[in-house]
C-alpha positions in Angstrom: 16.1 -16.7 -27.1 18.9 -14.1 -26.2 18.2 -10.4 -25.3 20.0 -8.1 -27.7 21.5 -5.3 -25.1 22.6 -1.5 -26.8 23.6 1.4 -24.8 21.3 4.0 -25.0 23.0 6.0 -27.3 22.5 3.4 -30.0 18.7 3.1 -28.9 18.5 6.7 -29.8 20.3 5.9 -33.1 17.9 2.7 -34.0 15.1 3.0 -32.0 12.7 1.8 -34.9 15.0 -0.9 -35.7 14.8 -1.7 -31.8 10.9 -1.5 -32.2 10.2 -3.6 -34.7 13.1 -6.4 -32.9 10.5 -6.4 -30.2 7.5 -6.3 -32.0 9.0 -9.9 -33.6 9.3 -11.5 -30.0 13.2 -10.5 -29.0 13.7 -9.0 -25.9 15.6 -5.3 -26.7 17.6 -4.5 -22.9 18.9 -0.9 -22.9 21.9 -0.4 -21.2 23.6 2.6 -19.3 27.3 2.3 -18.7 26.3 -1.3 -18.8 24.1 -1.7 -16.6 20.3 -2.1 -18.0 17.9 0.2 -17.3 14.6 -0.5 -19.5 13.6 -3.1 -21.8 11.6 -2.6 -25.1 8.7 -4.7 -25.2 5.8 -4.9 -27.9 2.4 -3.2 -26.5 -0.5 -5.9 -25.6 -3.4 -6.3 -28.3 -5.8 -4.7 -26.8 -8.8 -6.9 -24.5 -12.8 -7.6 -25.8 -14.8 -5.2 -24.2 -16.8 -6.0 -21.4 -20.3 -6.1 -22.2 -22.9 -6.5 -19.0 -25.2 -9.3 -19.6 -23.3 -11.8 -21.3 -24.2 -14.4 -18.9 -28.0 -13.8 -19.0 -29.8 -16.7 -19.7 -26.3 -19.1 -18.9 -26.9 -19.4 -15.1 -29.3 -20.6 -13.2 -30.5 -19.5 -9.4 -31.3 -22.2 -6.9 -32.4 -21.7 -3.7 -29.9 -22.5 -0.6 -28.1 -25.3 -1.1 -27.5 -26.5 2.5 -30.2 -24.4 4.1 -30.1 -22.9 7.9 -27.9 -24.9 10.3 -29.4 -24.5 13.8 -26.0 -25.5 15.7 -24.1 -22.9 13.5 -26.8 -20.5 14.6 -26.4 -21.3 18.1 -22.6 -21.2 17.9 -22.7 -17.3 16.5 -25.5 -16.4 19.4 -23.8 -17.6 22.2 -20.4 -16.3 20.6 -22.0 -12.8 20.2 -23.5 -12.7 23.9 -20.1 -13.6 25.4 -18.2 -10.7 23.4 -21.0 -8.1 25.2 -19.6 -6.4 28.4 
């Protein structure tokens, strides 16, 4: 699809017009002393609201997977009493 490009003082003139070209999908480029400057784009529709919960019931909790590793432990100890002064 091709932008349609206007100078600004025809986006002045046809600024609905413009508005309702980009509410259809085309990109609208407006232009001053040919060089573009904004674009006219259609607003987003608007997102679902969030609602807290929604997941209740749809997840379930286990207890740790893997568990304590005693090497890992180890590992961060020794790491940690190196790093004192």
């Amino acid at each position: 699809m091709t932008a349609h490009i206007v100078n600004t003082h025809e986006a002045k003139s046809r600024l609905s017009e413009l508005i309702r070209e980009a509410e259809e999908g085309r990109d609208v480029i407006v232009a001053r002393n040919g060089r573009p400057v904004a674009k006219i784009i259609p607003w987003p529709p608007a997102r679902p609201a969030r609602v807290s919960g929604s997941w209740a019931g749809r997840v379930e909790y286990l207890s740790d997977v893997v568990g304590p590793d005693d090497e890992v432990a180890t590992l961060v100890c020794d790491s940690a009493q190196r790093d004192l002064p």
